[in-house]
Each structure stands twice: as C-alpha cells, then as structure tokens.
N, C-alpha and C positions, 0 to 999 in steps of 0.2 A: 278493472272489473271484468269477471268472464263475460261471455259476449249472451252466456243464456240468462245472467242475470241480469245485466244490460235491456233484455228484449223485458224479463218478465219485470222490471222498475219501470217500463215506460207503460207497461200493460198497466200497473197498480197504480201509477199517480193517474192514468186517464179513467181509473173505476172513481180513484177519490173525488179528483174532478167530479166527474157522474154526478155522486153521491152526492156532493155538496150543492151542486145544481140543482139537483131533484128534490132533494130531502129538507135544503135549506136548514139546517139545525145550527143554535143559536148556543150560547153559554149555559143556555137553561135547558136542552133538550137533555134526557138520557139516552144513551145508544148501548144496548146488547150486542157483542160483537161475540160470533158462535163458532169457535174453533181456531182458538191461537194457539201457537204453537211454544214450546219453552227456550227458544233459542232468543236472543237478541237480535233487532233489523240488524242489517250488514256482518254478522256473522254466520259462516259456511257451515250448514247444518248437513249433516251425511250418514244416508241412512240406508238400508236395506232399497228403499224408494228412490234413491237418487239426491242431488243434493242440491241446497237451494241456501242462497245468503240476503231474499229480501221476506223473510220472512218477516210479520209483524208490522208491517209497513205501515197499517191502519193505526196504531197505539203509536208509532213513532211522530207520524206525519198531520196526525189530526189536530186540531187546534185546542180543542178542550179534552184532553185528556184522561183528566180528572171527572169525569162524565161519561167513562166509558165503563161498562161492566164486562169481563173476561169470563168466557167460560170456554177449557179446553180439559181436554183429559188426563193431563199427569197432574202432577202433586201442586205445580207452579211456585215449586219455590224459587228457582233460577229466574222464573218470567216477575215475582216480583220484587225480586234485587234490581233489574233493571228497567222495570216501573212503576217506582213505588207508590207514585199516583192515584194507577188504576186499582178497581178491587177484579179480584181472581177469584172465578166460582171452579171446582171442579165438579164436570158433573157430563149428564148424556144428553146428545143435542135435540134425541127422541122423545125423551123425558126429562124437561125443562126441569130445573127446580127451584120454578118461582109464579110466585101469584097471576092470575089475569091481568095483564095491561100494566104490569110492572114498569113496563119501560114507552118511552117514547117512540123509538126505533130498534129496529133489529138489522144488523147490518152482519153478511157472514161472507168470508171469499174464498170459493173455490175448495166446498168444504162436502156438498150434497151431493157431487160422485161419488165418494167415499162411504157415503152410510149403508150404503146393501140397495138393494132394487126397488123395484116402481113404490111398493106397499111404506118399504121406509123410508123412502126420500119424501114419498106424502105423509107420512107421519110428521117427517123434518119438516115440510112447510106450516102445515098444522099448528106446529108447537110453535114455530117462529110467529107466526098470527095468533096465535091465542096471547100472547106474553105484550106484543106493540100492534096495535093499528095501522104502523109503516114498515116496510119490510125492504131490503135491498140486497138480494142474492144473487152473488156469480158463481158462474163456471165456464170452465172452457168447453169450446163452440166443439162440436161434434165433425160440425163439416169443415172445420179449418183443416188444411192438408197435413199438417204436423201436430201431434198429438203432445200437448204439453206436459203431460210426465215421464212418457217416457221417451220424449225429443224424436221418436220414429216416425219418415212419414208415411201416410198415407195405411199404414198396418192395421189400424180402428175403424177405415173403411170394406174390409173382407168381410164374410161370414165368418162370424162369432167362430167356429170349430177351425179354420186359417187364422183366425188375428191369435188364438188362443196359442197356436203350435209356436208363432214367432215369436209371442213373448217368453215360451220358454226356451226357444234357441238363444232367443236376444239377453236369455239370466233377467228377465222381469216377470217374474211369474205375478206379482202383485198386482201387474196391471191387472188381470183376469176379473180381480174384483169390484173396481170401476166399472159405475154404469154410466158412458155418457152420455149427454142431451143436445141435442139441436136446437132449436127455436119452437117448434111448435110440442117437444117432447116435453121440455120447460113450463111453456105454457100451460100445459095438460095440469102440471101438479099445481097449478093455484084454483083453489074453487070460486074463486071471484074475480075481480077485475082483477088483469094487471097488464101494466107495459112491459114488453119485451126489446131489449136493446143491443143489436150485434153489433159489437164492437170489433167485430175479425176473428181474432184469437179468441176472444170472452163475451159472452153473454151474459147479459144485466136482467134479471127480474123485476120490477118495480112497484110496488103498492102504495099505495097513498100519493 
C-alpha cells in the first residue's frame, strides 16, 4: 500500500471509530452518507485531483450496510456493482432530494471543501440538518501543516493570491477551489449546537 494511503486508512477507520462512538447506530438506524465516489474501497482512483485507493471506506467498513443511503454525483452504476446492498441516490448535496427527517443520520467525509464557499457549505449544512436530526461531518483540519489533497506543505498557510500562484506551478490548479476550515471556521456553519473534534489531520462536526 502507498504510504499516502496508508496515513489516509488510518485517518478513516479513526472517523468510523468516532462515528460509531458518537452516533451509536444500531441495525435499525438509517444513515445518509453525502458524497461517495464510484470507485471501489481499495481501488486506485486517478484523477485530474490526484489519486486516492480508500475511497468508500464508509460503505465498505460499516456494519449495516444495507442501511446506508448513497448519494453522489455520477450515474453510480460502477458504485452499485460493487454495493449492491446499498441504495444509490444521484443527486446535489445542496439540494437534497428527499423529505424532512428522512434519515436518522447524516454522515458525509471530507466532502464540504469541495462545494463553493461560505454561502454553499452553509447551504451543505442546512440540507444535511433538514434531512436527519444527527449529523457527522468531516474535513480536513485547515491548520494541519500538510494539506491533504494536494500532499503540499504548509502552501494553504499563505495569502490566498501565494497559495494560488503554487498551485499552479505545482499543476493543481483545482486546489484553488477548495475552501478550507479550521475548527472554529467549521463551527461557524452549524446554527445550533455542535461538537467540534480535531483529530490532527481531520476535523469531526458532531450533532446530536
């Protein structure tokens, strides 16, 4: 196993861990899980973004399965050949497309850098709390010295107009549209209670 997947499997079993700490869900709980991706865990996904082989780790590793709901943005027909368990929604993480309180939980990882800035990532919280009562969101930690997409360190620490020049020297121009969060940036986007949990490299949101 390469050594970046290596760090990011032990980062994912200590969210699941987390998760199953916190959330306690049982055979009867449903969990909304918001942005998987169509690749199979332990296969080497390689994308304009870089590449990564633990994807999915939440549908592989979870115990009830069969009790997960998938919603990511391609067609998911590869994601459910090799889940056939789960059900596959496609759809937008901003606009949900399902009822109030449909689920019991909403579990999503390392998915709210990605949607666009302050206004959408609170839209992303929004929608995750309208749909479950529980909510459990990561991303990685802002102040950790290496920036987990694009393995650089310390570059996400400059002014915005520096970090921007090196990702295009670095050929990751995509970083640019990542907005990361720290701990109390995180905090911000929930309008009610929640626990906050730095895990080092990744930060836990927690409701309920």
């Amino acid at each position: 196993m390469r050594l970046a997947d290596a760090i990011s499997l032990r980062s994912r079993r200590r969210k699941l861990a987390l998760f199953l700490e916190t959330m306690r869900p049982t055979s009867e709980t449903s969990v909304l899980d918001i942005g998987v991706d169509d690749a199979g865990f332990g296969e080497v996904r390689t994308s304009e973004h870089g590449s990564c082989g633990t994807l999915n780790f939440f549908e592989q590793a979870y115990p009830w399965p069969e009790r997960i709901t998938a919603l990511g943005q391609h067609e998911g027909r590869a994601f459910g050949e090799r889940f056939p368990s789960i059900r596959y929604i496609q759809g937008n993480a901003a606009e949900l497309p399902f009822e109030d309180a449909s689920f019991d939980v909403v579990y999503s990882n390392a998915v709210i850098e990605h949607v666009g800035g302050i206004d959408a990532q609170r839209r992303f919280v929004a929608e995750a709390l309208r749909v479950a009562p529980r909510a459990f969101v990561t991303t990685p930690n802002r102040w950790f010295p290496v920036e987990v997409h694009t393995r650089l360190p310390l570059v996400h620490w400059l002014p915005e107009s520096l970090a921007h020049r090196v990702y295009e020297l670095a050929r990751k121009p995509w970083a640019k549209e990542n907005r990361l969060l720290g701990p109390g940036e995180l905090e911000e986007l929930f309008p009610g209670e929640v626990r906050i949990v730095n895990l080092g490299m990744t930060l836990a949101a927690i409701v309920g």
